[in-house]
PyMOL Python script that loads the backbone (N, CA, C, O; Angstrom):
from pymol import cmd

cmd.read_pdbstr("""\
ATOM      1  N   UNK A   1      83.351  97.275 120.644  1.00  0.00           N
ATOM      2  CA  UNK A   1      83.026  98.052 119.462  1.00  0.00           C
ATOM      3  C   UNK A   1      83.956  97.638 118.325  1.00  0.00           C
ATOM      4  O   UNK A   1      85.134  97.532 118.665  1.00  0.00           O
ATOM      5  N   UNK A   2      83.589  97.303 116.660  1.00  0.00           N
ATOM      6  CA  UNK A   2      84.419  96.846 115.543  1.00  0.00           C
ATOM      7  C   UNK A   2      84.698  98.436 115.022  1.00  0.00           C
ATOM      8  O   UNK A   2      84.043  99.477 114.963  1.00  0.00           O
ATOM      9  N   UNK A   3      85.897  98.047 114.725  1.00  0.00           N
ATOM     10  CA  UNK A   3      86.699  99.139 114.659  1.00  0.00           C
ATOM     11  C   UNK A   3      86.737  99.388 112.940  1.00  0.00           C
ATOM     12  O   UNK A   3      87.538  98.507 112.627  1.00  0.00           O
ATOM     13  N   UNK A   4      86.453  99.879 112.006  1.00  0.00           N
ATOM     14  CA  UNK A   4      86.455  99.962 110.591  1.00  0.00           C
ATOM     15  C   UNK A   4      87.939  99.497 110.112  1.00  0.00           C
ATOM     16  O   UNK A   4      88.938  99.745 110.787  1.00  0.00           O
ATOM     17  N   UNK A   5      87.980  98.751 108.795  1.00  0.00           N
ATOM     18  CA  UNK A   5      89.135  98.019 108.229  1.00  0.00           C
ATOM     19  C   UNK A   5      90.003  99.481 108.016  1.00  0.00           C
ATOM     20  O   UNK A   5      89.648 100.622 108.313  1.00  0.00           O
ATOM     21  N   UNK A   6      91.040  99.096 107.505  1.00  0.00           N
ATOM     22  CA  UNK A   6      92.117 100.016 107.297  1.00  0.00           C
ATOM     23  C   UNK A   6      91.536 100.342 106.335  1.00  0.00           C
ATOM     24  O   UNK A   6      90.516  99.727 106.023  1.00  0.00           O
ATOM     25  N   UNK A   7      92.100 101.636 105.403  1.00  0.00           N
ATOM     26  CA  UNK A   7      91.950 101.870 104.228  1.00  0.00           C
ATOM     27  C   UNK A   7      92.929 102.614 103.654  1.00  0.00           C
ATOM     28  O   UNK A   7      93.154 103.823 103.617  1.00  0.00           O
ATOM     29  N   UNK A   8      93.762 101.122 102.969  1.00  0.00           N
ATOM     30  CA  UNK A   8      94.989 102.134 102.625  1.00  0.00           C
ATOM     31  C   UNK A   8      95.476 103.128 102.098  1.00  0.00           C
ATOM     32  O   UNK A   8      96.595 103.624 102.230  1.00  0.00           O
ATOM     33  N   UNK A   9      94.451 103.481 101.370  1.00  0.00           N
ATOM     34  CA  UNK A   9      94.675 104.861 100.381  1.00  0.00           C
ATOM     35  C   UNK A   9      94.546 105.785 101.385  1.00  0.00           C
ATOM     36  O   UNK A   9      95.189 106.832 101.301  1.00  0.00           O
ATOM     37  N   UNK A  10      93.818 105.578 102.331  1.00  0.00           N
ATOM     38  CA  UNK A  10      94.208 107.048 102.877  1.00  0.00           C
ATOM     39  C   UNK A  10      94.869 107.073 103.640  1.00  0.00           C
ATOM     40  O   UNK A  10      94.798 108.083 104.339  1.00  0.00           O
ATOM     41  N   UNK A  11      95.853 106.096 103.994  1.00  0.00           N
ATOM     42  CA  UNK A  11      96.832 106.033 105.141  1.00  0.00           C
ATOM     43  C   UNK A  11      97.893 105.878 104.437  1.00  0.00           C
ATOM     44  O   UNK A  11      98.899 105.862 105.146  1.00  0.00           O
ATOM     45  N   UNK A  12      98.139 105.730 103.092  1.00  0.00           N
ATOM     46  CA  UNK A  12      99.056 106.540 101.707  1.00  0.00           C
ATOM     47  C   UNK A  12      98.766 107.653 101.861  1.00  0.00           C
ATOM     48  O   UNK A  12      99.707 108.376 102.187  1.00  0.00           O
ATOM     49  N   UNK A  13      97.425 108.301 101.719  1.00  0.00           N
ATOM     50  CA  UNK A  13      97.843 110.051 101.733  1.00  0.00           C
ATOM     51  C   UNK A  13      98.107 110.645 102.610  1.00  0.00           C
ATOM     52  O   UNK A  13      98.250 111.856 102.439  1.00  0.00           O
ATOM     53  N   UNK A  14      98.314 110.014 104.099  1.00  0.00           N
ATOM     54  CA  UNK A  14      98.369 110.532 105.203  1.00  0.00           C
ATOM     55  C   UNK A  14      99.884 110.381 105.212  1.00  0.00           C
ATOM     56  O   UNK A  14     100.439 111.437 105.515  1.00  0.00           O
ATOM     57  N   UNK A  15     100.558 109.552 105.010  1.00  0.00           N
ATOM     58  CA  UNK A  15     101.809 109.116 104.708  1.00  0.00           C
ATOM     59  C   UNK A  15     102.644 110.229 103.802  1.00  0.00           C
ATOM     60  O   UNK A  15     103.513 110.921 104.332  1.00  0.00           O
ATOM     61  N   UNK A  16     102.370 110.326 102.637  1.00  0.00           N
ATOM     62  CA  UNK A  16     102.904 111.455 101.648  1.00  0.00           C
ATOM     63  C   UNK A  16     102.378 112.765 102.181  1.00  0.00           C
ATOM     64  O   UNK A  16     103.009 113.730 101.751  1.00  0.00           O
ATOM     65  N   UNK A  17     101.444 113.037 102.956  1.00  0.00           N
ATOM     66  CA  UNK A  17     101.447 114.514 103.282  1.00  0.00           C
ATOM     67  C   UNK A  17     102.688 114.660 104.421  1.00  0.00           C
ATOM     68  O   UNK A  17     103.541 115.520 104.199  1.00  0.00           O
ATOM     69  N   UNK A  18     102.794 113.859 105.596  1.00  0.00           N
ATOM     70  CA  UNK A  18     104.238 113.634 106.156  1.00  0.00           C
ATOM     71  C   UNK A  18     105.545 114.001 105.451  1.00  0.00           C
ATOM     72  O   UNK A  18     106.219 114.974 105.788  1.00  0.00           O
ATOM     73  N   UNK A  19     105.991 112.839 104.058  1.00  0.00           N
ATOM     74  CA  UNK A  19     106.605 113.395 103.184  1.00  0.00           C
ATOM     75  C   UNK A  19     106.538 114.451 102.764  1.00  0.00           C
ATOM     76  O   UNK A  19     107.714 114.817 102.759  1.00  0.00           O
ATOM     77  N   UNK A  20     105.858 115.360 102.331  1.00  0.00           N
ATOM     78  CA  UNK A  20     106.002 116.812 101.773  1.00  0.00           C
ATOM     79  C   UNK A  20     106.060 117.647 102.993  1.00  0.00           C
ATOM     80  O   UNK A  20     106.433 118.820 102.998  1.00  0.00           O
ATOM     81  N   UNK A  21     105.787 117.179 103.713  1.00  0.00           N
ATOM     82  CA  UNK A  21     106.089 118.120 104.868  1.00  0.00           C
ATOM     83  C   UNK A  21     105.199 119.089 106.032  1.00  0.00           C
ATOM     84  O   UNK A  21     105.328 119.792 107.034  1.00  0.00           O
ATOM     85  N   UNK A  22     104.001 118.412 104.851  1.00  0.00           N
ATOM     86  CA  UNK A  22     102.359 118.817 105.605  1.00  0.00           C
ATOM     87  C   UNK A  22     102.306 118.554 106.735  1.00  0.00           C
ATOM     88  O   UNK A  22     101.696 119.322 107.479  1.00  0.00           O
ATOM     89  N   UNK A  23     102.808 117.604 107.155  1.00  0.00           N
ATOM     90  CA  UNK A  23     102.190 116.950 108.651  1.00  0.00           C
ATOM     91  C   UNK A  23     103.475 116.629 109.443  1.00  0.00           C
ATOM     92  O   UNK A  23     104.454 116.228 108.814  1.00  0.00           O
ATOM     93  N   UNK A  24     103.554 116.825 111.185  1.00  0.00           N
ATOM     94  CA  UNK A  24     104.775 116.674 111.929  1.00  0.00           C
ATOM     95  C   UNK A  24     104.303 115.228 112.024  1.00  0.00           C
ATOM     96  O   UNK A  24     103.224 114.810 111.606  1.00  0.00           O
ATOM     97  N   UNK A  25     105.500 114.339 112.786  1.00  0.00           N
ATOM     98  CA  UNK A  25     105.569 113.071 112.729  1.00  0.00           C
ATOM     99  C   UNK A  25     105.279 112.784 113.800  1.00  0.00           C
ATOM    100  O   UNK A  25     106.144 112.034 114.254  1.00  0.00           O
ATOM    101  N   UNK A  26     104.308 113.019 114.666  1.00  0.00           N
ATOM    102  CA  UNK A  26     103.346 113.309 116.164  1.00  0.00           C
ATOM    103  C   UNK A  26     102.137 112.715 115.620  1.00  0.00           C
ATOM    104  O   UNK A  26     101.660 111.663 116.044  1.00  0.00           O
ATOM    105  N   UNK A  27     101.636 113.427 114.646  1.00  0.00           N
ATOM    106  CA  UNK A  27     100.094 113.698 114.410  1.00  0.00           C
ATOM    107  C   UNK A  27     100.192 112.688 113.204  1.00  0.00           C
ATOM    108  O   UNK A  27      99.252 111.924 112.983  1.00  0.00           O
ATOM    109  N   UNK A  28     101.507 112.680 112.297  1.00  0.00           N
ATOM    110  CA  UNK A  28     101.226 111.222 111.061  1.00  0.00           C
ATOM    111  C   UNK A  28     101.313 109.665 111.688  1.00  0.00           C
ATOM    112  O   UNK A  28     100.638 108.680 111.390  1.00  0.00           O
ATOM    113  N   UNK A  29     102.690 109.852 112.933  1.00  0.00           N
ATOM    114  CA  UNK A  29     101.948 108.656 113.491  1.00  0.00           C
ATOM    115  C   UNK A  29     100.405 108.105 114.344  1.00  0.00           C
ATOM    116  O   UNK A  29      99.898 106.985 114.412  1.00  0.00           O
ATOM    117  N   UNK A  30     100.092 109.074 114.761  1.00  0.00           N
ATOM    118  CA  UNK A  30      98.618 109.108 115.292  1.00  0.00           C
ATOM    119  C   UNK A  30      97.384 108.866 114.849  1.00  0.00           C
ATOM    120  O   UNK A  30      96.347 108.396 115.316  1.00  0.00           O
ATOM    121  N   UNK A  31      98.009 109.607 113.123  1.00  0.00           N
ATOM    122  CA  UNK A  31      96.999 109.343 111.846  1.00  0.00           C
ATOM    123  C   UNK A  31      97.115 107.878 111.347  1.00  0.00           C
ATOM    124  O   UNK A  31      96.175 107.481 110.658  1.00  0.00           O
ATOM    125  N   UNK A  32      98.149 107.005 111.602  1.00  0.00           N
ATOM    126  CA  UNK A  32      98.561 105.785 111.090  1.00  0.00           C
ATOM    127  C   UNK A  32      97.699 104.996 111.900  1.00  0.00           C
ATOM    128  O   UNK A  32      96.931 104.064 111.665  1.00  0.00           O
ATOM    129  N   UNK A  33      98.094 105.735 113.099  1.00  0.00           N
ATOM    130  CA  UNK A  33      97.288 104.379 114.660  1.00  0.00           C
ATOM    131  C   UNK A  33      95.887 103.990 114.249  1.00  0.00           C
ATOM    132  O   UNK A  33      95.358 102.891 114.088  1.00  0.00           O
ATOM    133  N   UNK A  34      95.324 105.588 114.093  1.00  0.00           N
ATOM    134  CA  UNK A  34      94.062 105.307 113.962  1.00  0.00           C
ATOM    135  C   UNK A  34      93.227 105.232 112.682  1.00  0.00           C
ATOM    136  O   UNK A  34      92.074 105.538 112.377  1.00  0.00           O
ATOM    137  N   UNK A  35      94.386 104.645 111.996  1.00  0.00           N
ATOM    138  CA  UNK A  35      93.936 104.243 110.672  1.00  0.00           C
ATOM    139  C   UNK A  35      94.281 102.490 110.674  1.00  0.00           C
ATOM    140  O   UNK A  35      94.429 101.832 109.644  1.00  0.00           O
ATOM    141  N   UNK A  36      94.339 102.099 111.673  1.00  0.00           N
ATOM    142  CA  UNK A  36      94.732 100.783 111.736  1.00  0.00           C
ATOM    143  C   UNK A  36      96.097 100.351 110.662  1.00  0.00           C
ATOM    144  O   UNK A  36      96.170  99.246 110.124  1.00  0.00           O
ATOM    145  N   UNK A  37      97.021 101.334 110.501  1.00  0.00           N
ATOM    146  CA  UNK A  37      98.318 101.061 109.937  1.00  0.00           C
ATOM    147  C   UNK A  37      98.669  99.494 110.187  1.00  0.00           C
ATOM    148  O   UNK A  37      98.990  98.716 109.289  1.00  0.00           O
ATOM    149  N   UNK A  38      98.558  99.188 111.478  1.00  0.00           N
ATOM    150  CA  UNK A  38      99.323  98.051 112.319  1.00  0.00           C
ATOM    151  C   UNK A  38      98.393  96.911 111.795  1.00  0.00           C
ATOM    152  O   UNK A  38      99.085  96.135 111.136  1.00  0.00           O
ATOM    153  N   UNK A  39      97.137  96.531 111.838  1.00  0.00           N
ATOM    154  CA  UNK A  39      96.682  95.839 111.198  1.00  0.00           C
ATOM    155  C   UNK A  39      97.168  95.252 109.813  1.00  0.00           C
ATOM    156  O   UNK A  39      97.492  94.083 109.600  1.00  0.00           O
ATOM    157  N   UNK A  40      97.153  96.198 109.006  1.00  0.00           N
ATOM    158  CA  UNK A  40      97.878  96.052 107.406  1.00  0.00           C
ATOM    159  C   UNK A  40      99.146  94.942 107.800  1.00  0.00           C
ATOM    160  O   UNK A  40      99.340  93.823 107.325  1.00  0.00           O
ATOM    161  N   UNK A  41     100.201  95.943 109.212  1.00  0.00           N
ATOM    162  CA  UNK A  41     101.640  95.283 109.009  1.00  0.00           C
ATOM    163  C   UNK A  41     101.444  93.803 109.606  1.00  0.00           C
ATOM    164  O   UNK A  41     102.234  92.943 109.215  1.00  0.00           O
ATOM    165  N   UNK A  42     100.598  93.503 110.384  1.00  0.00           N
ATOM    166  CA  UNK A  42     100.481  92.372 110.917  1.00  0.00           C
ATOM    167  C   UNK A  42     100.126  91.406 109.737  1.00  0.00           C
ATOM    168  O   UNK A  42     100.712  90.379 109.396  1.00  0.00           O
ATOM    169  N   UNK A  43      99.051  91.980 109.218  1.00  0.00           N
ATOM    170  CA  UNK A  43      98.627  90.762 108.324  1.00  0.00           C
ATOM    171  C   UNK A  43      99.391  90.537 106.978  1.00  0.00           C
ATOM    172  O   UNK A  43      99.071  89.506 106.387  1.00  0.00           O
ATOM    173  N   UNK A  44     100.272  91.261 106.435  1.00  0.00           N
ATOM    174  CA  UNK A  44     101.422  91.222 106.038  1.00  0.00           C
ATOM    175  C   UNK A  44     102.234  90.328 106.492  1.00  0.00           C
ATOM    176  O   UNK A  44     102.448  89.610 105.515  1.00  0.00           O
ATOM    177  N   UNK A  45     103.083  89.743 107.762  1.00  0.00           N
ATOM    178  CA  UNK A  45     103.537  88.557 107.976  1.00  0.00           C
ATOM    179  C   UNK A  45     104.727  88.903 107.813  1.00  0.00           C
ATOM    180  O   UNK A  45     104.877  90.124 107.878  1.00  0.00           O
ATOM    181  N   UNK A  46     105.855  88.178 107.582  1.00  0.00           N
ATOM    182  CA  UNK A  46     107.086  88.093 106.914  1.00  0.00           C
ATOM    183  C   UNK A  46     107.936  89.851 106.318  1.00  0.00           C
ATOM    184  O   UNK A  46     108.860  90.632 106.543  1.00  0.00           O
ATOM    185  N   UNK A  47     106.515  89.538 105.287  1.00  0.00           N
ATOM    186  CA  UNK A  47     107.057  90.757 104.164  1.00  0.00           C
ATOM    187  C   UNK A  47     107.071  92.473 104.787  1.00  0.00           C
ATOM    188  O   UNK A  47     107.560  93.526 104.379  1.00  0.00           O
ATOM    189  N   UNK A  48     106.402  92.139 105.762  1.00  0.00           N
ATOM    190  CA  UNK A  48     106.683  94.142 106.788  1.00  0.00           C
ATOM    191  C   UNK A  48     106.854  93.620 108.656  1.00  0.00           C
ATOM    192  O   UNK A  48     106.277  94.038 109.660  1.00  0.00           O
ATOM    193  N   UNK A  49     107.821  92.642 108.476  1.00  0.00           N
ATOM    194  CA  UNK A  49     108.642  92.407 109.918  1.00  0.00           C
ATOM    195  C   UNK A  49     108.798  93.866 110.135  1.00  0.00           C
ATOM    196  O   UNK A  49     108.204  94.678 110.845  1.00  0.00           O
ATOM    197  N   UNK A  50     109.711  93.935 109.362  1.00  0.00           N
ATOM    198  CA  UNK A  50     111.160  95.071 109.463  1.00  0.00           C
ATOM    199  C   UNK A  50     110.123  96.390 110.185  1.00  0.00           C
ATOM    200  O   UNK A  50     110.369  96.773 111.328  1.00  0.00           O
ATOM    201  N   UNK A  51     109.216  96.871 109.546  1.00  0.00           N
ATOM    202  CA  UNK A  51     107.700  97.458 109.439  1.00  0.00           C
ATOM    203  C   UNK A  51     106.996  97.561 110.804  1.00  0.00           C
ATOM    204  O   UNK A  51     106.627  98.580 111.389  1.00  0.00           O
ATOM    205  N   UNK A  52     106.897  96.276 111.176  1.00  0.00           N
ATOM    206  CA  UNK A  52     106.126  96.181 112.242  1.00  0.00           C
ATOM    207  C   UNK A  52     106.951  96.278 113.525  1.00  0.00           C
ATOM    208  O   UNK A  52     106.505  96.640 114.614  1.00  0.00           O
ATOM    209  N   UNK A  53     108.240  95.903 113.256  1.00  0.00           N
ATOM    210  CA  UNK A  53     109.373  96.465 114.416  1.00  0.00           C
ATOM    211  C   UNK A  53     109.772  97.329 114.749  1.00  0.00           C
ATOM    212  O   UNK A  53     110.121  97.646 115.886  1.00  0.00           O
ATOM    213  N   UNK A  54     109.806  98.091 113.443  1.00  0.00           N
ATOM    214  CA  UNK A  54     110.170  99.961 114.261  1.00  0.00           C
ATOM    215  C   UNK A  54     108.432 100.579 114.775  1.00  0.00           C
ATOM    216  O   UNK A  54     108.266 101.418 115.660  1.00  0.00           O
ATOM    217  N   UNK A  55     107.754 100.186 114.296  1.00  0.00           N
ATOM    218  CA  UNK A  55     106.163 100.356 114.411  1.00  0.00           C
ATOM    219  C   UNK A  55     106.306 100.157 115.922  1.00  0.00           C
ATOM    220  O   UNK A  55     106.529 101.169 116.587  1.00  0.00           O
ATOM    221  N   UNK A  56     106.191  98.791 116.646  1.00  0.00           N
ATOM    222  CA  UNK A  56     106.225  98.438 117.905  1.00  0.00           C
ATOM    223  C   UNK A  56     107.058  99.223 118.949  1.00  0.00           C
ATOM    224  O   UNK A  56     106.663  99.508 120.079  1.00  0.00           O
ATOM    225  N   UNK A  57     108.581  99.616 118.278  1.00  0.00           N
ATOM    226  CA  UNK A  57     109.390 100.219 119.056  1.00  0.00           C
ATOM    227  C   UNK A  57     108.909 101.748 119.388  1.00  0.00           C
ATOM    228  O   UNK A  57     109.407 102.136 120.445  1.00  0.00           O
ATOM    229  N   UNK A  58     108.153 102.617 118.818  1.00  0.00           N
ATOM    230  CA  UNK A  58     106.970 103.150 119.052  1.00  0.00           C
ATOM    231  C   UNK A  58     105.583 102.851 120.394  1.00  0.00           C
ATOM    232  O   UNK A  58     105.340 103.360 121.488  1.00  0.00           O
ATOM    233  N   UNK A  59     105.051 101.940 119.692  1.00  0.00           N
ATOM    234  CA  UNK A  59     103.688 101.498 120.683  1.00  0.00           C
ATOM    235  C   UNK A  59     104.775 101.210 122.025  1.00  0.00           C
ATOM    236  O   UNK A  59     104.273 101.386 123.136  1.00  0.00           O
ATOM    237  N   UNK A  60     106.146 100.804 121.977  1.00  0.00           N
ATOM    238  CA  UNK A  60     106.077 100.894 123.610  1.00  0.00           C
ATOM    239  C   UNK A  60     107.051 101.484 124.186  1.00  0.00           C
ATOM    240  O   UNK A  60     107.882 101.038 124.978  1.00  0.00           O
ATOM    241  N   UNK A  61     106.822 103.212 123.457  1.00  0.00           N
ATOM    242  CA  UNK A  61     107.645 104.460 124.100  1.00  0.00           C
ATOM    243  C   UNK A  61     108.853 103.911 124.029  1.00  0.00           C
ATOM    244  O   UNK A  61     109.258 103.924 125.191  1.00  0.00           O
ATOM    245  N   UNK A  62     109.898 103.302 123.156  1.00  0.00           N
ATOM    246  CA  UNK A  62     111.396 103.071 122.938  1.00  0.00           C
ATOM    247  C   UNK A  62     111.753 103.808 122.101  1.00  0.00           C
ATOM    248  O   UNK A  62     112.981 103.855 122.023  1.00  0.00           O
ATOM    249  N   UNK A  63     110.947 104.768 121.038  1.00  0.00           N
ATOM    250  CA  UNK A  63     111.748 105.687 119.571  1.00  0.00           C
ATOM    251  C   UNK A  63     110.369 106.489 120.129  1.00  0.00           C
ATOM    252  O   UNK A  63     109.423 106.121 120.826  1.00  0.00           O
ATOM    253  N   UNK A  64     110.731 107.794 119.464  1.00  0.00           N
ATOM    254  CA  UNK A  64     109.926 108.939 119.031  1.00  0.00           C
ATOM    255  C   UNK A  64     109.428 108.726 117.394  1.00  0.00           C
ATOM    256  O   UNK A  64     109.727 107.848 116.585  1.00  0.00           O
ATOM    257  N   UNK A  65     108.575 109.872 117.284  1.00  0.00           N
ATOM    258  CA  UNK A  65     107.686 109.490 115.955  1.00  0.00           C
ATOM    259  C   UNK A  65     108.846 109.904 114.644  1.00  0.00           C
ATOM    260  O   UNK A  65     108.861 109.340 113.550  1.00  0.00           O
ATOM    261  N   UNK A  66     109.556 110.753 114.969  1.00  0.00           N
ATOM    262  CA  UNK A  66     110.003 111.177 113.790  1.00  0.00           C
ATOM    263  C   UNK A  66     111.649 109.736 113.458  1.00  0.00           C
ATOM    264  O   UNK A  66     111.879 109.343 112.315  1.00  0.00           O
ATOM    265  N   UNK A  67     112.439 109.273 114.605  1.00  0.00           N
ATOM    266  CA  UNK A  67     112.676 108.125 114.242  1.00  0.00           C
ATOM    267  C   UNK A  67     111.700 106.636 113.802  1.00  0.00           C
ATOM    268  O   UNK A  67     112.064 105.905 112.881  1.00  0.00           O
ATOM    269  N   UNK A  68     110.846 106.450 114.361  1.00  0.00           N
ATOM    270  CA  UNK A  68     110.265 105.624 113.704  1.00  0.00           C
ATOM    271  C   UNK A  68     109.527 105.861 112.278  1.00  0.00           C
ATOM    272  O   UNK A  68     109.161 104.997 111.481  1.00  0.00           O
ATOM    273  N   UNK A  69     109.424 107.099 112.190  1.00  0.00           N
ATOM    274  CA  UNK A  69     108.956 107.526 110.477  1.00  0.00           C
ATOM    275  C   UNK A  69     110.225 107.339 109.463  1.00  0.00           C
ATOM    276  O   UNK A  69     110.056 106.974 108.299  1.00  0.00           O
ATOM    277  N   UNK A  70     111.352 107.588 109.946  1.00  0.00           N
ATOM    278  CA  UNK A  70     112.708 107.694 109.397  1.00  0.00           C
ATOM    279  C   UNK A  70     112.539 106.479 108.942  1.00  0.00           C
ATOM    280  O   UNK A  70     112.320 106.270 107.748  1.00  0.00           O
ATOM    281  N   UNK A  71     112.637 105.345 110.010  1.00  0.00           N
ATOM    282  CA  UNK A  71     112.302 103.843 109.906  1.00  0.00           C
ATOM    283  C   UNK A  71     111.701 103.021 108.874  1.00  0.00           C
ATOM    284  O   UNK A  71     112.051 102.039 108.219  1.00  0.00           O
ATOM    285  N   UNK A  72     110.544 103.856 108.966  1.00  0.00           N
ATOM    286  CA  UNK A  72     109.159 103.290 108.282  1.00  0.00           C
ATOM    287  C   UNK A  72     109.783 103.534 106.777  1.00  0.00           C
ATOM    288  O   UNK A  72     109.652 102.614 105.969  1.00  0.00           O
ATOM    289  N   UNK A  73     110.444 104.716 106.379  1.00  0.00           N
ATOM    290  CA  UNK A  73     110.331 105.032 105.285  1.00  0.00           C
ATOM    291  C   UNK A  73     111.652 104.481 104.623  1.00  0.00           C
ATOM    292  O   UNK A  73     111.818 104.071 103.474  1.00  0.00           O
ATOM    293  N   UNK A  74     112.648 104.598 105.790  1.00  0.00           N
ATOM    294  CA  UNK A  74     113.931 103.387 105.289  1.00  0.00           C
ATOM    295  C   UNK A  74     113.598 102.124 104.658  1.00  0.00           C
ATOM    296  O   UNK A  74     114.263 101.686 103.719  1.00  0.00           O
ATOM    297  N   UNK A  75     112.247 101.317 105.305  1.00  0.00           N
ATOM    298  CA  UNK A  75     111.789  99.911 105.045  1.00  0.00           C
ATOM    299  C   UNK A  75     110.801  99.996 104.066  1.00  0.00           C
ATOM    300  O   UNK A  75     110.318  98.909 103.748  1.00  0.00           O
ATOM    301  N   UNK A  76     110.378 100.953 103.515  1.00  0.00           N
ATOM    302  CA  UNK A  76     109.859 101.019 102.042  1.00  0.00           C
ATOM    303  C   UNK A  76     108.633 100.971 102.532  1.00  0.00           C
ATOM    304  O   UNK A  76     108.049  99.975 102.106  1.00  0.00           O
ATOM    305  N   UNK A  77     107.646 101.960 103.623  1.00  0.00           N
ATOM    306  CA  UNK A  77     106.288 102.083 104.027  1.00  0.00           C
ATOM    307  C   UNK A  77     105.386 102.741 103.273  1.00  0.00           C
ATOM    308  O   UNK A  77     104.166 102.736 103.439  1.00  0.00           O
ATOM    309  N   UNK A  78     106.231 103.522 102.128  1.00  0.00           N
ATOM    310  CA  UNK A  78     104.983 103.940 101.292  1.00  0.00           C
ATOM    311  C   UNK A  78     104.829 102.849  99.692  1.00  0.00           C
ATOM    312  O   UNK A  78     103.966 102.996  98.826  1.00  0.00           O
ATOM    313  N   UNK A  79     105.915 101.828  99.700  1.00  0.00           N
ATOM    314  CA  UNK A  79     105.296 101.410  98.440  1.00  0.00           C
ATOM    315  C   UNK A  79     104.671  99.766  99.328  1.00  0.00           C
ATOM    316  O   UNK A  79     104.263  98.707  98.851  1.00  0.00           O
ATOM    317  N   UNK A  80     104.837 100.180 100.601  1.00  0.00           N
ATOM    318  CA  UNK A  80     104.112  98.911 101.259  1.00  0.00           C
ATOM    319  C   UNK A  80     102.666  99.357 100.902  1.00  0.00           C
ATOM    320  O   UNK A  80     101.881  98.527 100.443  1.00  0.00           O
ATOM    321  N   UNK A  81     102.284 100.698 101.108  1.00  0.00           N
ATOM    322  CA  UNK A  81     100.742 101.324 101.395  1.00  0.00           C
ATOM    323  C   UNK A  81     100.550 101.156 100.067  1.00  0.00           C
ATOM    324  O   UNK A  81      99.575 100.490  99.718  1.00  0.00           O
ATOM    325  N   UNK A  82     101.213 101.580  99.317  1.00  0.00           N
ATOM    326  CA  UNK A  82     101.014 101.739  97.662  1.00  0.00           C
ATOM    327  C   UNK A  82     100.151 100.338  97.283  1.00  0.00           C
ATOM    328  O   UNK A  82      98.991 100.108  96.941  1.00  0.00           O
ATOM    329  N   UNK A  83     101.082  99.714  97.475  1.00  0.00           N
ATOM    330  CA  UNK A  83     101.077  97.808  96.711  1.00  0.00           C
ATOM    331  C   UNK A  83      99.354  97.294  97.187  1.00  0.00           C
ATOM    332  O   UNK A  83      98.691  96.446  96.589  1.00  0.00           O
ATOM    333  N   UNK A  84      98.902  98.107  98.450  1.00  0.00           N
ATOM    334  CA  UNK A  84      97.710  97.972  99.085  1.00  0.00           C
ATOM    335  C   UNK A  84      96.300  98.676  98.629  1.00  0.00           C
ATOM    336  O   UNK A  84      95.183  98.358  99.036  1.00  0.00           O
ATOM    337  N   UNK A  85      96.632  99.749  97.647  1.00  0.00           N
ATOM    338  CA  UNK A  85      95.302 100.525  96.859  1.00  0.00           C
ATOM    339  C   UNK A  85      94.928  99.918  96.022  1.00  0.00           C
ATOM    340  O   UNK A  85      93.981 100.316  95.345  1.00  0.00           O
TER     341      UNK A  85
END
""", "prot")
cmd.dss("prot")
cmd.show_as("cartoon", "prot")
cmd.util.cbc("prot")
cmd.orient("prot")
């Protein structure tokens, strides 16, 4: 089954509702997964390593969601999503 492209705008607003505080970091990473977040960081390359490493340290149960959000947002994941609308 093809899985629909990412769409970053809404995996920006899924992102900033996290930030404000709307959403626990359980259900925003979950919202990322299945927004194909990881796709974006892959095809990105180089420029969201950093991105795709705390991402991974995640996919294989080594950090919890709310360190790897810490992560994400240390490595500049919302003006990564941004740069993508």
């Amino acid at each position: 089954m093809d899985r629909p492209p990412p769409e970053p705008a809404k995996l920006l607003s899924q992102w900033e509702a996290w930030e404000r505080g709307d959403e626990l970091p359980g259900r925003t990473m979950a919202n990322l997964k299945t927004g194909e977040a990881r796709v974006l960081l892959e095809a990105a390359g180089d420029e969201a390593a950093e991105l795709l490493a705390a991402w991974t340290r995640w996919e294989k149960g080594q950090s919890v969601p709310a360190e790897v959000l810490s992560a994400l947002k240390a490595g500049g994941m919302r003006d990564f999503l941004a740069s993508r609308t």
